[in-house]
Phi, psi and omega in degrees: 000137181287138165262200209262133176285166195278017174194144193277323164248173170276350153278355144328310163271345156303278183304320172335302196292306186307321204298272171343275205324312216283296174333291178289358163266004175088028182298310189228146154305153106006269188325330181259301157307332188268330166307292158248030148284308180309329163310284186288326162326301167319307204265266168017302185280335163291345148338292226177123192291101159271115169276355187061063204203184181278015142314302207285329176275347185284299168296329178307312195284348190254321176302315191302309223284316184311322198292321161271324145005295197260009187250010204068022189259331180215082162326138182301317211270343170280348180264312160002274176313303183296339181274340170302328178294288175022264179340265213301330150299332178290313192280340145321311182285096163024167160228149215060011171233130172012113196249121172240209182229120186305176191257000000 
């Protein structure tokens, strides 16, 4: 039997993993991320049931970009911009090939 994988996408363990990454690298304490992701879950979960599929990453991913936000490391208006390339690459690409960002 296969088991199940630990995240239903792959951006889930991307950010997941960037999340880790950021952490260990001294961006934020663990403790201070986790105040608010419990925070933005809470204000989410009343809302709305997060099944931990991408509700639950969509608030992870509204907790990071706000936590570098408020810290300068990523102006709102610049992840704006970067999910808009994002976007328009994706919607570019072939399907099943690689989605990159034109230079």
């Amino acid at each position: 039997m296969r088991p199940e994988p630990a995240f239903e996408a792959p951006w889930h363990a991307q950010l997941f993993a960037l999340t880790v990454h950021l952490n260990e690298a001294g961006v934020f304490a663990w403790t201070d991320w986790a105040a608010r992701f419990g925070a933005t879950l809470k204000t989410h979960g009343l809302a709305r049931d997060l099944n931990g599929g991408d509700d639950y990453f969509a608030a992870w991913l509204e907790t990071l970009e706000g936590l570098l936000a408020d810290q300068e490391i990523a102006a709102p208006e610049d992840v704006k911009a970067m999910r808009a390339a994002w976007e328009a690459a994706y919607l570019r690409t072939e399907h099943g090939a690689p989605v990159t960002l034109k230079s």
